[in-house]
C-alpha positions as CSV (number, residue, x, y, z in Angstrom):
1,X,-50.9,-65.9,-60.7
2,X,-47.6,-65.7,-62.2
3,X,-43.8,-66.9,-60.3
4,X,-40.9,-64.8,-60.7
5,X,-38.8,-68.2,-60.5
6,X,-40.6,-69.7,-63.1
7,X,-42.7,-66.8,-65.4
8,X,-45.4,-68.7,-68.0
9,X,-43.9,-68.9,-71.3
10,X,-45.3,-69.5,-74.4
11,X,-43.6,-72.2,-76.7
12,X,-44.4,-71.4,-80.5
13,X,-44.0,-74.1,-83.1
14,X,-44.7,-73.2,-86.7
15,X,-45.2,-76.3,-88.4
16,X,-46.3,-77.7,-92.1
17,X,-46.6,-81.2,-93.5
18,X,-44.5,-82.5,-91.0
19,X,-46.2,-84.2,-88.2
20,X,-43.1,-87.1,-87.4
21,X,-41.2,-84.3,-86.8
22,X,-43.3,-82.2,-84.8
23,X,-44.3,-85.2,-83.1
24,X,-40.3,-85.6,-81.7
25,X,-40.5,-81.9,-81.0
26,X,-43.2,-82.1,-78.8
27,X,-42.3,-85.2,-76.7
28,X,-38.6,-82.8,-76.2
29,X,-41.1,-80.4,-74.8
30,X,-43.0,-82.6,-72.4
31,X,-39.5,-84.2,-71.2
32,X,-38.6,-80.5,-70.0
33,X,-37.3,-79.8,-66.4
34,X,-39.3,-76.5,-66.5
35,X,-42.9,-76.7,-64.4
36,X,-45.2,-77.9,-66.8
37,X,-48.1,-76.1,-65.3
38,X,-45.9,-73.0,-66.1
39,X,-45.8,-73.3,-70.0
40,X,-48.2,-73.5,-72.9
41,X,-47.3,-75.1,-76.1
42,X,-48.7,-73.1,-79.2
43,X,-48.4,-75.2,-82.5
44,X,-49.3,-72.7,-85.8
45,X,-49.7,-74.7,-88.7
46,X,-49.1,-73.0,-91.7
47,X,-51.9,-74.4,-93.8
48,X,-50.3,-78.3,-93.9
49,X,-53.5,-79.6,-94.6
50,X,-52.6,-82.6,-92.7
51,X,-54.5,-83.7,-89.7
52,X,-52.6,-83.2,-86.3
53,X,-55.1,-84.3,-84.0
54,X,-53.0,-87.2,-83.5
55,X,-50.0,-86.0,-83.2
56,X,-51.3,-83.7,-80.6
57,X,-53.3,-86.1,-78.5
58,X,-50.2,-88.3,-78.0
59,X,-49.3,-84.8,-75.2
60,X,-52.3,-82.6,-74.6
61,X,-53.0,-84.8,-71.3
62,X,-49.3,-83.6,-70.0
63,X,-48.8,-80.6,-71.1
64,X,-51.1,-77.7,-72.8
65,X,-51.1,-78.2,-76.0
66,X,-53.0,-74.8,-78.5
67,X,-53.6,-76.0,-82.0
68,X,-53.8,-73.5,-84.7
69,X,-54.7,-74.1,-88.2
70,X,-54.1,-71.4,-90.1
71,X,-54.0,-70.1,-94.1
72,X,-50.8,-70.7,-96.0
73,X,-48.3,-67.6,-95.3
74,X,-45.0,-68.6,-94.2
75,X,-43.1,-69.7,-91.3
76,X,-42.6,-65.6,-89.9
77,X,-46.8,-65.3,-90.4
78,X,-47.3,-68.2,-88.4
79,X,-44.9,-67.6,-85.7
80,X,-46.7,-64.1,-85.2
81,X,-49.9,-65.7,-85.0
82,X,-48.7,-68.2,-82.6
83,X,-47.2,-65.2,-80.1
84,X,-51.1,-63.4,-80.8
85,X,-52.7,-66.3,-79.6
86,X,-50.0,-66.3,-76.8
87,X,-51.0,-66.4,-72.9
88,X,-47.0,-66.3,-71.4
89,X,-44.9,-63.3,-70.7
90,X,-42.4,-65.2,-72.1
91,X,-42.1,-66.0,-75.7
92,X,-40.4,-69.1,-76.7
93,X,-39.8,-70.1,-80.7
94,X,-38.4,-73.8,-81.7
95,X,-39.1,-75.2,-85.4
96,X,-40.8,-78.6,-85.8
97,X,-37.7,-80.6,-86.9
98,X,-35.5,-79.4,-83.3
99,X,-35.9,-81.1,-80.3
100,X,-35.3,-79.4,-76.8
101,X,-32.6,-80.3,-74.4
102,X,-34.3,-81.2,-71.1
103,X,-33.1,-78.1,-69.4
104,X,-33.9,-75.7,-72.6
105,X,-36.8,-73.8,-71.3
106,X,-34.8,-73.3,-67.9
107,X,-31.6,-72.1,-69.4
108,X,-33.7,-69.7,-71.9
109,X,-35.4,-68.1,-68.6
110,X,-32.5,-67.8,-66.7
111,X,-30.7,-66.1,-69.4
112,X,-33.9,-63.4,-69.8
113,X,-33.9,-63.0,-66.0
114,X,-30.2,-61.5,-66.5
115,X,-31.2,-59.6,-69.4
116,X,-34.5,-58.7,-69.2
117,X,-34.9,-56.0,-71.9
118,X,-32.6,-59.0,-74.4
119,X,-33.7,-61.4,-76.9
120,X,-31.8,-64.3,-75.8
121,X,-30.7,-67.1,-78.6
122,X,-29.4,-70.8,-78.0
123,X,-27.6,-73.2,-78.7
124,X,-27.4,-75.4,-82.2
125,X,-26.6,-78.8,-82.1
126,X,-27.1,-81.2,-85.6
127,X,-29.1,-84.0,-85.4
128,X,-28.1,-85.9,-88.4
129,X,-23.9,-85.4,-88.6
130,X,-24.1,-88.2,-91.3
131,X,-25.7,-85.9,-93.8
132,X,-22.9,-83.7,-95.3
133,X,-25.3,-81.0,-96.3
134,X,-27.0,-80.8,-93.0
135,X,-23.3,-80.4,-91.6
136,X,-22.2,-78.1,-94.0
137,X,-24.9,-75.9,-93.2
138,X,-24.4,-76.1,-89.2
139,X,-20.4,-75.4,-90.3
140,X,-21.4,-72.2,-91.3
141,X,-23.9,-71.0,-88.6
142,X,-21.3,-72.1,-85.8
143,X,-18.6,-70.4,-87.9
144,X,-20.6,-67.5,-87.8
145,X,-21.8,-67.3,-84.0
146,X,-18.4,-68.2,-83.1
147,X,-16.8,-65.0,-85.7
148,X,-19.3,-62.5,-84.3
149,X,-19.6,-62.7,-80.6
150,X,-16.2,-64.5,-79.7
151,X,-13.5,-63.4,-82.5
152,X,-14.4,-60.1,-83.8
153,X,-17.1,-57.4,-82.0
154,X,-18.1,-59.7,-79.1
155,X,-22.0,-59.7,-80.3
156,X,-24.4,-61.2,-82.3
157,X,-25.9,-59.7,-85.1
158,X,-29.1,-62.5,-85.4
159,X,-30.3,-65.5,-84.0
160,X,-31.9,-67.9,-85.7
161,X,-35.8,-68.3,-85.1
162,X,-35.2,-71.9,-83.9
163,X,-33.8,-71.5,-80.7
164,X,-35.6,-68.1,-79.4
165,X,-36.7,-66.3,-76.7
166,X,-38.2,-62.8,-75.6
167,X,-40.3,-61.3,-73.3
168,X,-43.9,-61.1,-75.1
169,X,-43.5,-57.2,-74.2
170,X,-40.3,-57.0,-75.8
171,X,-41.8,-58.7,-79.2
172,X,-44.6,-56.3,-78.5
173,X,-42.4,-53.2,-78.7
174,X,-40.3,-54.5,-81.8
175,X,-42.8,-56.2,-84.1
176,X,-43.2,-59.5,-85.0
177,X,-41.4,-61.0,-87.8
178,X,-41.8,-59.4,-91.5
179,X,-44.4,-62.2,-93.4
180,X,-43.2,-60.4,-96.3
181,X,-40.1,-62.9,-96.0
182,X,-41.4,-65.6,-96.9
183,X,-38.7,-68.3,-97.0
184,X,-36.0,-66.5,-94.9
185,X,-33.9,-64.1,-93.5
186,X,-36.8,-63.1,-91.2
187,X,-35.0,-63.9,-88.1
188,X,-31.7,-61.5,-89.3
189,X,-34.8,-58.5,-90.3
190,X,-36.7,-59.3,-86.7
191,X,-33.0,-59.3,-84.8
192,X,-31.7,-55.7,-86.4
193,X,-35.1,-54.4,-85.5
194,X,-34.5,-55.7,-82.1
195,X,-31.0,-54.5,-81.9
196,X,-32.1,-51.0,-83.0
197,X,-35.2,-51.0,-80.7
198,X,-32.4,-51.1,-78.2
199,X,-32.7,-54.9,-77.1
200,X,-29.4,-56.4,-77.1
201,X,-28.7,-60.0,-78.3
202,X,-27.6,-62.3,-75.7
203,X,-26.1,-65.5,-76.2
204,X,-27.5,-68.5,-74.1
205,X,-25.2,-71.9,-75.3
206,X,-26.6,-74.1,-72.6
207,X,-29.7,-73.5,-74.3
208,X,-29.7,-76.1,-76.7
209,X,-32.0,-77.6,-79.3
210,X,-31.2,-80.4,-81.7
211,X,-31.7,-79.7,-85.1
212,X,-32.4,-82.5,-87.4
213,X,-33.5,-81.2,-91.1
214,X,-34.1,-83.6,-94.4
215,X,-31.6,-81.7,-96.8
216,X,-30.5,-83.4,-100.0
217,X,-28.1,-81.7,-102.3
218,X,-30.9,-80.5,-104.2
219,X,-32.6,-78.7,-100.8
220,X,-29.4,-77.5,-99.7
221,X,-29.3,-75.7,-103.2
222,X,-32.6,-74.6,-103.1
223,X,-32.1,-73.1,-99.7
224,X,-28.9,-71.1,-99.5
225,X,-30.3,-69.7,-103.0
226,X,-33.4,-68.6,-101.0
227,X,-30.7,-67.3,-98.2
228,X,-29.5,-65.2,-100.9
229,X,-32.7,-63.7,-102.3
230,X,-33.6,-63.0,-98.1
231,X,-30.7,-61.2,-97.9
232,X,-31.5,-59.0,-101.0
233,X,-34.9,-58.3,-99.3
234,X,-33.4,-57.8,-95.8
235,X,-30.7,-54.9,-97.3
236,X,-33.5,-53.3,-98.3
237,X,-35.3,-53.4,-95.5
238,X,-32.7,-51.8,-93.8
239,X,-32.3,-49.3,-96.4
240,X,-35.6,-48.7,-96.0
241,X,-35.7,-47.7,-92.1
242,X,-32.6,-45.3,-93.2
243,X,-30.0,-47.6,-92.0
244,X,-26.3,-47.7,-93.4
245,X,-25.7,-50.8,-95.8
246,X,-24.2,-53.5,-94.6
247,X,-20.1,-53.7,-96.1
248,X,-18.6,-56.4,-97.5
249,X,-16.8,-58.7,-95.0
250,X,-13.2,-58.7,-95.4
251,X,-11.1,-61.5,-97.2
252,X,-10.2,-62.8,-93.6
253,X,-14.0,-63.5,-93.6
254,X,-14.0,-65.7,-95.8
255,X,-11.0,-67.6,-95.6
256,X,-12.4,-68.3,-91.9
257,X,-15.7,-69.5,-93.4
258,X,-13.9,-72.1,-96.3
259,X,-11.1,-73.3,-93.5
260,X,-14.1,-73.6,-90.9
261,X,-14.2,-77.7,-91.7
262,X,-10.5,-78.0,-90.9
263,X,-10.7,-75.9,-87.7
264,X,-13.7,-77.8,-86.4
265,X,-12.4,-80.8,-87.1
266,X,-15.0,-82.2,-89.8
267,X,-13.8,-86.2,-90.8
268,X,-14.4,-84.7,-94.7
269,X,-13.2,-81.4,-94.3
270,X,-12.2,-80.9,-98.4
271,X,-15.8,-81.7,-99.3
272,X,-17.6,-80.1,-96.9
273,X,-15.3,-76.8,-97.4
274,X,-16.1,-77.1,-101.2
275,X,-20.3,-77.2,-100.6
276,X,-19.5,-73.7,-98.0
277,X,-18.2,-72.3,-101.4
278,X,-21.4,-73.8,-103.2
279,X,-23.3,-72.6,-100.8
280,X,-22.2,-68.5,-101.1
281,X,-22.5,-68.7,-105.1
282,X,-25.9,-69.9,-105.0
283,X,-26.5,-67.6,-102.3
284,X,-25.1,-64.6,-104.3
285,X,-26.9,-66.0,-107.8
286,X,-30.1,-65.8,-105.1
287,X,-29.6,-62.3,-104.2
288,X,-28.7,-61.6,-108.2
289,X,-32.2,-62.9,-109.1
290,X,-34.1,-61.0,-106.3
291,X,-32.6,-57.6,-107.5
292,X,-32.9,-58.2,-111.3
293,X,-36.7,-59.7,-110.5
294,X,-37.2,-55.9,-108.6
295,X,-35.6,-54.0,-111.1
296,X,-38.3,-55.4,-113.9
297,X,-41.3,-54.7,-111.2
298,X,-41.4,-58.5,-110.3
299,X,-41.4,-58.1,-106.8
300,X,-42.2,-55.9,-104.0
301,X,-39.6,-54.1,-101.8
302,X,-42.0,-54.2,-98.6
């Protein structure tokens, strides 16, 4: 029997080879002021090859815990199967290295009860501030959220596939995310399909998650350059369902982006403005190397 206060939902965690992680995750989940009789927990575990069980028996007596193992494909492959195996009519995606505010699961329901045809995306918050990389990168996804919904056009073009929530009919009706991209941009491919299905994008900042990655300068490299080779693959997605490219942005763009440090107040904001500008040339040498790889038949368009 379902509540119209409190609909099931289904929380989907794709997760590999970190169980400390997932194991913070989970205990964010079980401290939620959200019924606990009215959620399921679905952990997809993208071929770790680590054992979980204890990791999972430290909550499966509070809350419902549904353990997938599953073959190697991604973090979009394993979200999808977590929403197949899915019982709630709500769907609700967090990574394995965010924690939930108490009160996520409530704010992320609330906000879908306004908008019930939306996709409804939270808040960020970064878990490690210390780490100049992880900070850079929050910099530039707060910089963005902040440029797109409150400065320029007053929405969102994506959310990111941490801090996530539809109704399971919704994701129905739109597709799950593309496997084909493998190491990301499959939350900005999933959110223009959802934007062109119709489904607005609606911003939920009390919906908050804590996001607490491991990024040396080496991963922070490795994954703006694999930002870069998404985007290639998600302009040509688009291209591909006979939408318009997407322009250039304007100069004022990226002044915004490089001065972001100094606006937000960052205690290093020199340094951390100088990694933003590392950050788009190895995301543009990314994109480069994905078009120059296609041209020679080295990988697929779809």
């Amino acid at each position: 029997m379902m509540s119209d206060s409190h609909p099931f939902v289904t929380v989907v965690i794709p997760t590999y080879q970190r169980p400390a992680a997932l194991a913070r995750c989970l205990a964010s989940l079980a401290a939620q002021d959200y019924p606990v009789e009215r959620f399921e927990v679905v952990i997809a575990d993208d071929g770790g090859g680590m054992a979980l069980d204890d990791v999972v028996a430290l909550h499966a007596t509070t809350m419902t815990i549904v353990p997938l193992t599953l073959e190697h494909g991604g973090p979009a492959a394993a979200r999808n199967q977590g929403a197949a195996a899915a019982r709630g009519e709500i769907l609700a995606f967090i990574d394995d290295d965010c924690t939930a505010d108490p009160r996520w699961l409530s704010a992320l329901v609330a906000a879908l009860a306004q908008h019930p045809d939306a996709a409804v995306g939270g808040g960020i918050v970064n878990g490690v501030p210390e780490n100049p990389y992880v900070r850079a990168s929050h910099t530039l996804l707060a910089f963005l959220y902040h440029h797109y919904h409150e400065k320029q056009r007053g929405w969102l073009p994506f959310f990111t596939t941490n801090n996530l929530a539809v109704r399971t009919e919704t994701f129905t009706a739109v597709g799950g995310f593309d496997p084909s991209f493998i190491f990301a941009s499959e939350d900005r491919d999933w959110s223009d399909r959802c934007r062109r299905a119709g489904h607005p994008l609606v911003h939920a900042p009390d919906a908050l998650v804590t996001h607490a990655p491991n990024l040396s300068m080496g991963r922070f490299l490795r994954m703006h350059f694999r930002y870069g080779e998404g985007a290639w693959r998600f302009h040509r997605a688009r291209a591909a369902r006979g939408e318009h490219a997407r322009q250039v942005e304007r100069g004022d763009f990226y002044v915004g982006m490089l001065t972001a440090p100094f606006t937000q107040g960052d205690p290093q904001p020199v340094r951390q403005s100088l990694l933003l500008l590392i950050s788009q040339a190895v995301a543009v040498l990314g994109y480069a190397e994905a078009a120059w790889r296609a041209r020679r038949g080295k990988i697929t368009t779809q």
